[in-house]
Backbone as a printed PyTorch tensor [residue, N CA C, xyz], in Angstrom:
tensor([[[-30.9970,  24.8380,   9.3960],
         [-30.7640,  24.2960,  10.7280],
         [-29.7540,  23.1640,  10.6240]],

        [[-28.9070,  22.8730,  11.4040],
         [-27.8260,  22.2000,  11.7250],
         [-28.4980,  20.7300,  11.8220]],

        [[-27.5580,  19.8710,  11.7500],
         [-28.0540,  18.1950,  12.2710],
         [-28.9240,  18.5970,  13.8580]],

        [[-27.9300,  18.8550,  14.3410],
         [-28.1520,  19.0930,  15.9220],
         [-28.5320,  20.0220,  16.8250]],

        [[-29.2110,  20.9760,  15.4140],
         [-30.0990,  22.1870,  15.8000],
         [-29.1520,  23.1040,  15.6470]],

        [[-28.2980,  23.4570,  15.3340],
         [-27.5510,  24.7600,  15.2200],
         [-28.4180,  25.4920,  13.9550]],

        [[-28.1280,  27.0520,  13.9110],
         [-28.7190,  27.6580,  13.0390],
         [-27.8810,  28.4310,  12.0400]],

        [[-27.5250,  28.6700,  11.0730],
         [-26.9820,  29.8230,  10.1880],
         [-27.7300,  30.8240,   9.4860]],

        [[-27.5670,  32.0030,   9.6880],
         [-28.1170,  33.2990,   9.2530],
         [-28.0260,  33.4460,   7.7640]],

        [[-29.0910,  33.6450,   6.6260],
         [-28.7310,  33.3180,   4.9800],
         [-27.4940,  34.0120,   4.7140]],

        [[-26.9020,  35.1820,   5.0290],
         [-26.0100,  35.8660,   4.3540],
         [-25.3800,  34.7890,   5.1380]],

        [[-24.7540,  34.6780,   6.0700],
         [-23.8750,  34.2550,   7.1300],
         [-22.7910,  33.3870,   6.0520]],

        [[-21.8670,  33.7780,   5.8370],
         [-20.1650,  33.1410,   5.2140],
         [-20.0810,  31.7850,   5.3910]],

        [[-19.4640,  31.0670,   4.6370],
         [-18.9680,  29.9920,   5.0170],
         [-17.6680,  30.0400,   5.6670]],

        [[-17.6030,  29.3770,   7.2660],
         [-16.4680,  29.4660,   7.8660],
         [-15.2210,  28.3710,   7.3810]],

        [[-14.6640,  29.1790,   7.2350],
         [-12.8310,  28.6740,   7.0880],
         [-12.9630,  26.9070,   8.2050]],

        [[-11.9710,  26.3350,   7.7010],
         [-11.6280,  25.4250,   8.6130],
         [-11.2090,  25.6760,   9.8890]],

        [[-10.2010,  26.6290,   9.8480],
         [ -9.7170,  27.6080,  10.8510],
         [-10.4670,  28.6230,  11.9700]],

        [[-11.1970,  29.0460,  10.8230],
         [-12.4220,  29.3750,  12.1690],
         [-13.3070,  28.5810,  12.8050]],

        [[-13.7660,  27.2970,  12.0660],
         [-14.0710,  26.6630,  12.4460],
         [-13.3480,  25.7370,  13.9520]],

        [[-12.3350,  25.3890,  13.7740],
         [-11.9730,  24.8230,  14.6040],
         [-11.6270,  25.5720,  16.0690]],

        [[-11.5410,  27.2460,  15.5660],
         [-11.0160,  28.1360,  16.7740],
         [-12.4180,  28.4020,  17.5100]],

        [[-13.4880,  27.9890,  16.5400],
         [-14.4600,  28.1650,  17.4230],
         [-15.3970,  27.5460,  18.3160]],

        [[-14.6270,  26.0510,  17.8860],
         [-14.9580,  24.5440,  18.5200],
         [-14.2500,  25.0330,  19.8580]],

        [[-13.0370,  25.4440,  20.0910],
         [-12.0130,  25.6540,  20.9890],
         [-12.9070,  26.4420,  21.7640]],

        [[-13.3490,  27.5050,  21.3900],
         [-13.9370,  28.4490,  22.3760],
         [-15.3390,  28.5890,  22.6300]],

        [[-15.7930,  26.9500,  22.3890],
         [-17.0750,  26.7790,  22.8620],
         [-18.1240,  26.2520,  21.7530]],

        [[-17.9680,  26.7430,  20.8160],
         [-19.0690,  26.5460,  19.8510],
         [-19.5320,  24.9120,  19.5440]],

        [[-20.6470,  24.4420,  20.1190],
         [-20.8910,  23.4800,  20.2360],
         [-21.2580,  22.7850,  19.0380]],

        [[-21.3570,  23.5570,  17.4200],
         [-21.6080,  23.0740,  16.5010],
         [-20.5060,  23.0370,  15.7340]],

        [[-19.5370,  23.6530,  15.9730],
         [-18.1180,  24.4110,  15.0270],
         [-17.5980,  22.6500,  14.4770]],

        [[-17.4980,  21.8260,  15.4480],
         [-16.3200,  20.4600,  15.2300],
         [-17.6980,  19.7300,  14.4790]],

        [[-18.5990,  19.6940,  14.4720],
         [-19.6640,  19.0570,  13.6260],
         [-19.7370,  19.3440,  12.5210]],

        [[-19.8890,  20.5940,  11.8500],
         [-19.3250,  21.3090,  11.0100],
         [-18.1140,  20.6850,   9.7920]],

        [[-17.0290,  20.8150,  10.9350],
         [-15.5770,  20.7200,  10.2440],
         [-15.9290,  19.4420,   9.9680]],

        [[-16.0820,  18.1640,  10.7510],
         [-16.3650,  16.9380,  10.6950],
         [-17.0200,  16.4500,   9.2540]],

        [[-18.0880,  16.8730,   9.0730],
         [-19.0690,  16.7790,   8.2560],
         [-18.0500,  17.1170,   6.8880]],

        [[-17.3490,  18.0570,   7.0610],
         [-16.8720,  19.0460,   5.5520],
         [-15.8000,  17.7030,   5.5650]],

        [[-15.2320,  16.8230,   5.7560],
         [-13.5680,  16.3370,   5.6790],
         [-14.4940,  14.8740,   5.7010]],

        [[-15.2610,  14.4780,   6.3810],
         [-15.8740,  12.8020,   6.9620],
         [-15.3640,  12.5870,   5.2870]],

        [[-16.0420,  12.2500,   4.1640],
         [-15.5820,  11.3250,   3.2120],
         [-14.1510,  11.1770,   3.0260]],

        [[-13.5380,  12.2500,   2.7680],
         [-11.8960,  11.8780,   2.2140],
         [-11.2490,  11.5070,   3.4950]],

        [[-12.0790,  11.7300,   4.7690],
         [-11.1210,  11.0200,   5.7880],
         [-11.4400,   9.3660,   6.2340]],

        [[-12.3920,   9.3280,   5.7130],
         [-12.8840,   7.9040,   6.0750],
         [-12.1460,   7.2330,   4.8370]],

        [[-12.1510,   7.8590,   3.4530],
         [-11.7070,   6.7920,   2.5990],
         [ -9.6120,   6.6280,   2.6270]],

        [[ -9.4130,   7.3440,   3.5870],
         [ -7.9710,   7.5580,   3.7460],
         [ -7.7670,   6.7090,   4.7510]],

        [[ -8.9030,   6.2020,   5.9260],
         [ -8.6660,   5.3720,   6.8890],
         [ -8.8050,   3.7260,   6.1390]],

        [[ -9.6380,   3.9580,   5.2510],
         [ -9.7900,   2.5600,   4.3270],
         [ -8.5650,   2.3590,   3.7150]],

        [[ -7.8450,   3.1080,   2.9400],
         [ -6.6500,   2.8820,   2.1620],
         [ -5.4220,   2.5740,   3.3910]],

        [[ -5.7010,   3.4270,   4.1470],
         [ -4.7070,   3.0910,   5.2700],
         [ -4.5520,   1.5130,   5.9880]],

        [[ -6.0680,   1.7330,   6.5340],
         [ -6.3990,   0.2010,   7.5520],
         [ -6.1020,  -1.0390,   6.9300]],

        [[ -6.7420,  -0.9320,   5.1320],
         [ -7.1500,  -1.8080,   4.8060],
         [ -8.3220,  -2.9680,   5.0880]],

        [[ -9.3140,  -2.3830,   6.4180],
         [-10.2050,  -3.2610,   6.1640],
         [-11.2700,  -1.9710,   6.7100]],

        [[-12.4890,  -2.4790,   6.1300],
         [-13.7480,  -0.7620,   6.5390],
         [-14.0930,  -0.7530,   8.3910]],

        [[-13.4560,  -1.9170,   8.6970],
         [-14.3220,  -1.9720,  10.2460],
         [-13.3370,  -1.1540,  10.8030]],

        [[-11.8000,  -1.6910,  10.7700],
         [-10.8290,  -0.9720,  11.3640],
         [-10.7320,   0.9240,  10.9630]],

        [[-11.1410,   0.8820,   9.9410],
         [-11.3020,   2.0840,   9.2660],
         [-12.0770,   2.8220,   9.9330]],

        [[-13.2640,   2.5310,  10.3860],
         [-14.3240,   3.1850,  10.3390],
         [-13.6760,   3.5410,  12.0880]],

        [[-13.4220,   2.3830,  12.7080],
         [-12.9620,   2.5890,  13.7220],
         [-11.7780,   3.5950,  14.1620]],

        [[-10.5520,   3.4850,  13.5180],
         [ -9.4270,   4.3060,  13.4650],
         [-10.3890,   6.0130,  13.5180]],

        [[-11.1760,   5.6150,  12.3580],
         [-11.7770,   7.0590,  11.8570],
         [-12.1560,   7.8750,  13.3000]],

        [[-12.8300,   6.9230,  14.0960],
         [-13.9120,   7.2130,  15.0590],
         [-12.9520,   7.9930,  16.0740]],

        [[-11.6730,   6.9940,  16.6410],
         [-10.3800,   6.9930,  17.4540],
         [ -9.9550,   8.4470,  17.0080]],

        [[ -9.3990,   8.7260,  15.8160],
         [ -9.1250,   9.6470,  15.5530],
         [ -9.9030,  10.9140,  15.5740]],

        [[-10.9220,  11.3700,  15.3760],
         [-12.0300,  12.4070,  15.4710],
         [-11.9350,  12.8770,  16.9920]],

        [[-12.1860,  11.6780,  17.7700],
         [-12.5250,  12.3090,  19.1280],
         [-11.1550,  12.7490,  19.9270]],

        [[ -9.7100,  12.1440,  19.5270],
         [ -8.2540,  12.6040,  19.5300],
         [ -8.8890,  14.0300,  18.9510]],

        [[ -8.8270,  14.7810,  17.7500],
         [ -9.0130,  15.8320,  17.2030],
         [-10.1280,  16.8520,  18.0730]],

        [[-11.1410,  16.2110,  18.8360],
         [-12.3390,  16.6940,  18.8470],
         [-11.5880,  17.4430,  20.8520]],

        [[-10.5030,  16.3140,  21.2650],
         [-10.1080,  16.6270,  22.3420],
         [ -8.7330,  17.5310,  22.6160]],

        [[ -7.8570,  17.4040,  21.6150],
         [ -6.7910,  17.9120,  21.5590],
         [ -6.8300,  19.3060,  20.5210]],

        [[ -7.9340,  19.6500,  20.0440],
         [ -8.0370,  20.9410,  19.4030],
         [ -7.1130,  21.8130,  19.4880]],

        [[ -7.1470,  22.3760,  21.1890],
         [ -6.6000,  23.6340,  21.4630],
         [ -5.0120,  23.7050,  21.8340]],

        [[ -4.7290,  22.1730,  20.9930],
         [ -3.1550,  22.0570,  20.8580],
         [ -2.7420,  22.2210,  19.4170]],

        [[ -3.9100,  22.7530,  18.5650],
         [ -3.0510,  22.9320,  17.1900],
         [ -2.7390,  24.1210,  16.5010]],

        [[ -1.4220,  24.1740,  16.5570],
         [ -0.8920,  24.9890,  16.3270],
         [ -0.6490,  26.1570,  15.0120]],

        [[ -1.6550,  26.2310,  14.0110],
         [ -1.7100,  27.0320,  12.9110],
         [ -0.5230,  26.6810,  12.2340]],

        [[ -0.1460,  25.2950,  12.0980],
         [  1.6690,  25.5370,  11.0040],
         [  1.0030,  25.1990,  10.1930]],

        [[  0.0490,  24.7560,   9.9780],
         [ -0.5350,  23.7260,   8.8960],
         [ -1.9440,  23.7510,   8.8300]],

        [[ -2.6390,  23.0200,   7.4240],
         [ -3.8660,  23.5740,   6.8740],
         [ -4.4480,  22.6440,   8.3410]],

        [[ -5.7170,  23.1290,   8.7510],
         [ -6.4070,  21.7620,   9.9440],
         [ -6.8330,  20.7990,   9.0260]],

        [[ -7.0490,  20.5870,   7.7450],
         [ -7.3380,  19.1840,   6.7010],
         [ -5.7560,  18.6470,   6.9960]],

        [[ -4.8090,  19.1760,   6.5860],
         [ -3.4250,  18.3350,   7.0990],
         [ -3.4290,  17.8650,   8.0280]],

        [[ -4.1570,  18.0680,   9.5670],
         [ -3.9240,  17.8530,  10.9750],
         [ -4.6950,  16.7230,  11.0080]],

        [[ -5.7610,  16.8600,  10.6340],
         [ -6.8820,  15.8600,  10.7680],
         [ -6.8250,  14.8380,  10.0380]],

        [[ -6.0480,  15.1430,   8.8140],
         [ -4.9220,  13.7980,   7.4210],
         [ -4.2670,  13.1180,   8.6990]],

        [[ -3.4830,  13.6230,   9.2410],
         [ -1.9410,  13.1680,  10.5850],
         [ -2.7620,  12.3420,  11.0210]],

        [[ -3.7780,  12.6000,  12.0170],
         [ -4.1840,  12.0700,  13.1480],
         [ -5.1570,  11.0880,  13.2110]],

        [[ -5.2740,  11.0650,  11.7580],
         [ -6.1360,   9.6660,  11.1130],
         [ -5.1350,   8.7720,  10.4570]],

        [[ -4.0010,   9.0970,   9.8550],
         [ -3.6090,   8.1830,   9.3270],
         [ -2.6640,   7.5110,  11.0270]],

        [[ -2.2670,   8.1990,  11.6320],
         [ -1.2410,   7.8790,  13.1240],
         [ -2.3050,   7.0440,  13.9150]],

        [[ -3.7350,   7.0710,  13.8190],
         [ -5.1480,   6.5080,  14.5100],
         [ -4.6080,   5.0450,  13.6200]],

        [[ -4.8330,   4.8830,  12.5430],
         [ -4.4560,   3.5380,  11.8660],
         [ -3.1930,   3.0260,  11.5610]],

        [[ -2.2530,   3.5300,  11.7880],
         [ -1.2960,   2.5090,  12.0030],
         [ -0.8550,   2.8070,  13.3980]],

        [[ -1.3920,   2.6760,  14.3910],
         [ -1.7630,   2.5350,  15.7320],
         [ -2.4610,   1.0200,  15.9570]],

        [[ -3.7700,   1.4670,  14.9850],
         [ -4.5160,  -0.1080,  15.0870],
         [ -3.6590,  -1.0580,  14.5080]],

        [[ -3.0970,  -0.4780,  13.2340],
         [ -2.4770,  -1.9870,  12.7000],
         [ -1.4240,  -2.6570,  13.2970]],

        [[ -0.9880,  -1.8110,  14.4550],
         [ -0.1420,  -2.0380,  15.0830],
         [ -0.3070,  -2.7800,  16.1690]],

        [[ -1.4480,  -2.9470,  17.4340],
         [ -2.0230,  -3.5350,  17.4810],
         [ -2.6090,  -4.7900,  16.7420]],

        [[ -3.2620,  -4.6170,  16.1050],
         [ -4.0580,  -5.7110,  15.3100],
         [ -2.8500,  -6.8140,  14.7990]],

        [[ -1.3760,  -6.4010,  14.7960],
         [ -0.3870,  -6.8740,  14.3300],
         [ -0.8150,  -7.4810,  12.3450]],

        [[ -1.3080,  -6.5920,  11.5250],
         [ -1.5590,  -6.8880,  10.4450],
         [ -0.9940,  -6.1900,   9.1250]],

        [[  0.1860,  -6.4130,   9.4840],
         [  1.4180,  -5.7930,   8.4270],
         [  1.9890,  -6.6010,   7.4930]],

        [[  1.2770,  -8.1910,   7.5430],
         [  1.7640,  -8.9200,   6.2920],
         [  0.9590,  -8.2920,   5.0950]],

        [[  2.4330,  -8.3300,   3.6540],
         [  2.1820,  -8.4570,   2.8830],
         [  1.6030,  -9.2520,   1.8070]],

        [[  0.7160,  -9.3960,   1.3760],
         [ -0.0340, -10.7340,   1.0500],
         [  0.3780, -10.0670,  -0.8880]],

        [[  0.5510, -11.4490,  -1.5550],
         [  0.7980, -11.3160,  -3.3470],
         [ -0.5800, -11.0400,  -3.8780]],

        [[ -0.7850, -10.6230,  -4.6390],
         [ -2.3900, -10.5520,  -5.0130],
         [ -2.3300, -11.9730,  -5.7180]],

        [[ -4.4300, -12.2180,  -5.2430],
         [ -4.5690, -13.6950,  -5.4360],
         [ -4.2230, -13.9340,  -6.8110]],

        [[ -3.8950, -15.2220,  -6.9840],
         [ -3.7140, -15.2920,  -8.4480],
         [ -4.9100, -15.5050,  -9.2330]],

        [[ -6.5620, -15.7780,  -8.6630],
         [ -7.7990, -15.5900,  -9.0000],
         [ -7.6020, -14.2500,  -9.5270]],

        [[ -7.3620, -13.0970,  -9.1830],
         [ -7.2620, -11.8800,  -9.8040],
         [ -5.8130, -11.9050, -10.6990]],

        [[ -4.9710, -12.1700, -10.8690],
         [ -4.5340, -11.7440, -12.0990],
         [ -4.9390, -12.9470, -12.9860]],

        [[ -5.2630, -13.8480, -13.0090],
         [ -5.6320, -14.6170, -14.0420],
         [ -7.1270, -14.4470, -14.0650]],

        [[ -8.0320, -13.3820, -14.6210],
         [ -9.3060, -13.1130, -14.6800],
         [ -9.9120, -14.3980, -15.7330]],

        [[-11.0220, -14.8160, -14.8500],
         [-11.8760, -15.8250, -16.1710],
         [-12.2510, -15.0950, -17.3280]],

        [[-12.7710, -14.4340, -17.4350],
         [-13.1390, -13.2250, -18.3350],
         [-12.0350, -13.3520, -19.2370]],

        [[-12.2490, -13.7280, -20.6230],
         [-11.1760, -13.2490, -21.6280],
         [-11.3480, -12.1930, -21.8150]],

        [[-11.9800, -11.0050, -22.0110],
         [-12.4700, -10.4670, -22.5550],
         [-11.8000,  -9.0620, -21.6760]],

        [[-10.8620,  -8.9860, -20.6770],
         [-10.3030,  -8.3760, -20.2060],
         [-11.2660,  -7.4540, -19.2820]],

        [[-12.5850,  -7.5550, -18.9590],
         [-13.6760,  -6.2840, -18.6350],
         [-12.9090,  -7.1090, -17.1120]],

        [[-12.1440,  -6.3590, -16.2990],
         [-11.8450,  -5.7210, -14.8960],
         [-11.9290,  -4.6400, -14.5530]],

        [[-12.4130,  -4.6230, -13.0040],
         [-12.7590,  -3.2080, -12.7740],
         [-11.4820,  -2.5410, -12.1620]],

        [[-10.4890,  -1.7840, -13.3280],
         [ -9.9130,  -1.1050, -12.8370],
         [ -9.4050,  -0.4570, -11.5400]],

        [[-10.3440,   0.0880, -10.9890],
         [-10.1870,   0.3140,  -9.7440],
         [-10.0370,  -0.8160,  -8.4360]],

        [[-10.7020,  -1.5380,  -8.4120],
         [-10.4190,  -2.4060,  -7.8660],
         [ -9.2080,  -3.2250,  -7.9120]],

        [[ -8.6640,  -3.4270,  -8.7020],
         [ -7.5340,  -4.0580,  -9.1890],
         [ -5.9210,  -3.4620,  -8.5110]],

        [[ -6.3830,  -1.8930,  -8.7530],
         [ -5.2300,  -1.2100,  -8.3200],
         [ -5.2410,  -0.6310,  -6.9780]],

        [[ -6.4390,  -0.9550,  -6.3040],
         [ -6.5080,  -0.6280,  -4.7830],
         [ -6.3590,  -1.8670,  -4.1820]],

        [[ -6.6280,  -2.7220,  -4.7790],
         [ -5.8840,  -4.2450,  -3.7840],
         [ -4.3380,  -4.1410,  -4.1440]],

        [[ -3.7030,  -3.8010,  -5.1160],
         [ -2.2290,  -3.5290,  -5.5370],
         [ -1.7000,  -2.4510,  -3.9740]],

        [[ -2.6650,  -1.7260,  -3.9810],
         [ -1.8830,  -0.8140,  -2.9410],
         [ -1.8400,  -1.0170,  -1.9590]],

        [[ -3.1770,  -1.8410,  -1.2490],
         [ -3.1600,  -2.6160,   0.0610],
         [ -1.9970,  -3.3310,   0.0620]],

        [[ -1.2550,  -3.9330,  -1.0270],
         [ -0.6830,  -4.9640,  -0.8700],
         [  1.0620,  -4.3320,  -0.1010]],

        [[  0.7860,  -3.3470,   0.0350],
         [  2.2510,  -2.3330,  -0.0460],
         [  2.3470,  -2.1400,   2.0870]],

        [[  3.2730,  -2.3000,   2.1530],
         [  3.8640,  -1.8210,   3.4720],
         [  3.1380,  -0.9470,   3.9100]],

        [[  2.7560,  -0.5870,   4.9810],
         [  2.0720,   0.3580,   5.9290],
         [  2.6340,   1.5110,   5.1210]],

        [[  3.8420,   2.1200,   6.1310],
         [  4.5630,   3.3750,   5.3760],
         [  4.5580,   3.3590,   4.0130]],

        [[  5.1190,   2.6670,   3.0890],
         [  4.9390,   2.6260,   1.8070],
         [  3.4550,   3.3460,   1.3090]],

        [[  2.6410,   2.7270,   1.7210],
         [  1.3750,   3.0920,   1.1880],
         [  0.7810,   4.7300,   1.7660]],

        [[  1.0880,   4.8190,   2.8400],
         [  0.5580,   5.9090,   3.6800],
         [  1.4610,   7.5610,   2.8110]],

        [[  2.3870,   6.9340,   2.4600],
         [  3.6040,   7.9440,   1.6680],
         [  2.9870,   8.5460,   0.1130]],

        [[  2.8180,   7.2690,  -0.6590],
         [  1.9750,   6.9840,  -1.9780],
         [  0.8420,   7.7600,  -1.7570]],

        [[ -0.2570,   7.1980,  -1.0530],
         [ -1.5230,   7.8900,  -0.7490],
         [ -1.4370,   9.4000,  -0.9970]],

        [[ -0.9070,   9.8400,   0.4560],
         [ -0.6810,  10.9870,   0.4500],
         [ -0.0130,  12.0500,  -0.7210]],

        [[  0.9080,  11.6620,  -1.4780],
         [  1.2090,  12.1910,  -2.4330],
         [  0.6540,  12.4690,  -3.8290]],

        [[  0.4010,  11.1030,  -4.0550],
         [ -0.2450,  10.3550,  -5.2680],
         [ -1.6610,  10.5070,  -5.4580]],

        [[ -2.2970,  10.4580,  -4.3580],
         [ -3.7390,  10.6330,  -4.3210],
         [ -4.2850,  11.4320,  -3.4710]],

        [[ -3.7550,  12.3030,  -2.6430],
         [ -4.4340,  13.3730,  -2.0250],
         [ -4.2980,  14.3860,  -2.4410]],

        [[ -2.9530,  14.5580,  -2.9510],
         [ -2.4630,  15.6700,  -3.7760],
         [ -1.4300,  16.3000,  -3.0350]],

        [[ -1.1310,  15.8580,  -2.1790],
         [  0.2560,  16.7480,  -0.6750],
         [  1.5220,  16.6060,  -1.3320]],

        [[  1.8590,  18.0200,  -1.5390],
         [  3.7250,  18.1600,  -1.8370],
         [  4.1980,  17.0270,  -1.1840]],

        [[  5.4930,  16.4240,  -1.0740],
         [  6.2310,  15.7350,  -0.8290],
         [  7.1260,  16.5540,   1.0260]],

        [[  6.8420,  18.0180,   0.6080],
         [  7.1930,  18.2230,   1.8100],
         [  5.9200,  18.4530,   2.9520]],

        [[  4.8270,  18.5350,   2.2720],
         [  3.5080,  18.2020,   3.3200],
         [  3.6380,  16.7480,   3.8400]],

        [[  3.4790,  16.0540,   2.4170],
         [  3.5270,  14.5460,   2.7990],
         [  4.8510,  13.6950,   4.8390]],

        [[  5.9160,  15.2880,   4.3700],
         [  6.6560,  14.5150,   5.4990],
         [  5.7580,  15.2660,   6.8850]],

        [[  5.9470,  16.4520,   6.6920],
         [  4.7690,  17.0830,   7.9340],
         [  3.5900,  16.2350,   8.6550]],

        [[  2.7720,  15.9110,   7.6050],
         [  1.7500,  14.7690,   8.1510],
         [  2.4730,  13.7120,   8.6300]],

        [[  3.4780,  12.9670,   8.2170],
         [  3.7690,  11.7200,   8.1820],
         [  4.3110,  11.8820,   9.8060]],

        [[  5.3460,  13.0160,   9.6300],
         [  6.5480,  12.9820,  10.5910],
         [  7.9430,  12.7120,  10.6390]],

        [[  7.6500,  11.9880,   9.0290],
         [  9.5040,  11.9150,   8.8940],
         [ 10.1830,  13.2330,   7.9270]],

        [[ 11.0990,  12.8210,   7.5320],
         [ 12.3230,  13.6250,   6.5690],
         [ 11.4990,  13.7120,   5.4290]],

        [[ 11.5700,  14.4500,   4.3720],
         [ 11.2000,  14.5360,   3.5120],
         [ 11.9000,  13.2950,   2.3180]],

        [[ 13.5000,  13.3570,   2.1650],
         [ 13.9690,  12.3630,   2.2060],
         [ 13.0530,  10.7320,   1.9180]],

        [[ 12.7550,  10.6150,   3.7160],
         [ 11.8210,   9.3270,   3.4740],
         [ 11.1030,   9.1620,   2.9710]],

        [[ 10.2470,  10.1150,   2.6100],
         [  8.8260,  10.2450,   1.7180],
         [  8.9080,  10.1070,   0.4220]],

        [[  9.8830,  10.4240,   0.0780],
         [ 10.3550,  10.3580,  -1.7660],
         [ 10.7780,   9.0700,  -2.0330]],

        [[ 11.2920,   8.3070,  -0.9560],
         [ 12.1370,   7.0150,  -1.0980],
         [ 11.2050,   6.0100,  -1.1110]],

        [[ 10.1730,   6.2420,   0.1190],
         [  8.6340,   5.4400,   0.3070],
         [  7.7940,   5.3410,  -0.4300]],

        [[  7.7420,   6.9110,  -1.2480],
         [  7.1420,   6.6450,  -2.9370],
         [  7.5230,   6.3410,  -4.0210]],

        [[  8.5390,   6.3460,  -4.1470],
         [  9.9530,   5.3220,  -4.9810],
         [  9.5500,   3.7750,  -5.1030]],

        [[  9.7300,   3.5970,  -3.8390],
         [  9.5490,   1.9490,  -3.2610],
         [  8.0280,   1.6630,  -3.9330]],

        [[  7.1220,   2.4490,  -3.0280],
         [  5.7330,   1.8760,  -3.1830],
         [  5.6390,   2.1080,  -5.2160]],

        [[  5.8770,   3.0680,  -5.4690],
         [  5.3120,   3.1310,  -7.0800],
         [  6.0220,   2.0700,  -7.9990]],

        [[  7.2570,   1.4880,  -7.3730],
         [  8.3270,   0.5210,  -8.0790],
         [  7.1840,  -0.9540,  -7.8880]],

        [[  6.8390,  -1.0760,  -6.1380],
         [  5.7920,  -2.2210,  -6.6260],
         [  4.5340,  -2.2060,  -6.6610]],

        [[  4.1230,  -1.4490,  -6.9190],
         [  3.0020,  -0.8180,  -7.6700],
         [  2.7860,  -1.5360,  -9.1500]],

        [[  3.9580,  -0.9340, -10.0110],
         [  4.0540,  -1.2090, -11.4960],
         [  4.2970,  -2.6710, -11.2860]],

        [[  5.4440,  -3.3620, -10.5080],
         [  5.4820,  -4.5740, -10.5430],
         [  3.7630,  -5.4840, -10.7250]],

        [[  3.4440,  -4.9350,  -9.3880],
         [  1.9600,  -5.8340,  -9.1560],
         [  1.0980,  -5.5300, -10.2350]],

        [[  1.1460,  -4.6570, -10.9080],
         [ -0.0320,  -4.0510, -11.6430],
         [  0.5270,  -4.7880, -13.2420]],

        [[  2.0990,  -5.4490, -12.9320],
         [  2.5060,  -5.2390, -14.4680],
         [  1.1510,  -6.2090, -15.6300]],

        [[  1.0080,  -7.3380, -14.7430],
         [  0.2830,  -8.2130, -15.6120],
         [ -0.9720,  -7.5730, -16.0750]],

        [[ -1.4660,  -6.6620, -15.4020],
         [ -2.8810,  -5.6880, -15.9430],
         [ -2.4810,  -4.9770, -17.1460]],

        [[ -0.9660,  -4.2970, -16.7960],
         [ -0.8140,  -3.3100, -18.0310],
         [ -0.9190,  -4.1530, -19.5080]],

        [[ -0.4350,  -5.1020, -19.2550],
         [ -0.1180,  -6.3100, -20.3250],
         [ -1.2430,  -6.9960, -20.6740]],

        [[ -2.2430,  -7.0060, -20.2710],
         [ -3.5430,  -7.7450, -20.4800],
         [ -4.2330,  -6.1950, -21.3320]],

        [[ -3.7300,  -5.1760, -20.6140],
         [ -4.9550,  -4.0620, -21.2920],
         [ -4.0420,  -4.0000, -22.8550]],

        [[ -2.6540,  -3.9950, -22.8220],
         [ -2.3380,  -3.8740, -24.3660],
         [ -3.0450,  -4.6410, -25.1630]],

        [[ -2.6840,  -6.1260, -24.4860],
         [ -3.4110,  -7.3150, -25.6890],
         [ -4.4050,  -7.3360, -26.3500]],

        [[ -5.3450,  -6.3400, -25.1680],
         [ -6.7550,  -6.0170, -25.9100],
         [ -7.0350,  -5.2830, -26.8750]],

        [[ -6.2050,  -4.3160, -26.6980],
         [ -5.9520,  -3.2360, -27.8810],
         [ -5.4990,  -3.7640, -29.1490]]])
């Protein structure tokens, strides 16, 4: 049984995204719950990398879903519906940030690159996701998408909306200060070695 009471038959297939969504379109009151459910993590953590903060995130997320949940029967099969629903979440957050007017670039604190810890134990991850916050809207949204979602460079412009061109140049840029910001980590992890 479904969250919301829907039912599936044991043999019954797992539906495509595609059917899924064609069948949100033509009524199926569980179909977009469904799709929702299958995409909610990697789209929420794409609104985090995007927003940069979890409230705006969560929010963008929300903005965006019900855009998707209303404009369905305008999408046009060029593209996977995980690409569509990538677009219209990342266009949901830099919407807000646009609004919110929160496009400064901030240096990472110097509390983080000068760790008290001699002993070099940083949590990796953390380290290099404040590096990426630290990157231009576009910059980062370009990176993401490529770098960590896994989207060709010519998906990456599809979602985005620009040239493909821009997308290579935006991940150019962003991975150039990327290494910059990150350089003092790389250099702390040799020393340890």
């Amino acid at each position: 049984m479904g969250i919301f009471g829907g039912t599936r038959g044991q043999g019954e297939r797992r539906r495509t995204d595609a059917e899924l969504l064609a069948a949100h379109v033509a009524g199926d009151r569980y179909a977009f719950e469904e799709l929702f459910y299958r995409h909610h993590r990697q789209l929420y953590r794409l609104a985090v990398l995007t927003s940069r903060d979890p409230d705006d995130a969560a929010d963008a997320l929300q903005d965006a879903l019900l855009s998707a949940h209303r404009t369905a029967r305008t999408f046009r099969n060029d593209s996977a519906v995980s690409s569509w629903l990538y677009r219209i979440v990342v266009n949901a957050c830099l919407d807000r940030l646009r609004r919110n007017r929160t496009h400064a670039c901030d240096e990472l604190d110097d509390q983080l690159c000068h760790a008290a810890d001699p002993t070099g134990r940083v949590d990796t991850a953390i380290v290099v996701e404040r590096a990426l916050m630290r990157l231009p809207v576009a910059q980062r949204a370009a990176v993401v998408a490529v770098d960590m979602q896994g989207y060709s460079v010519a998906e990456a412009a599809r979602l985005l909306g620009v040239a493909e061109g821009t997308v290579k140049s935006r991940c150019s840029r962003a991975r150039s200060r990327l290494a910059q910001s990150l350089e003092f980590f790389a250099a702390g992890a040799a020393a340890v070695e």
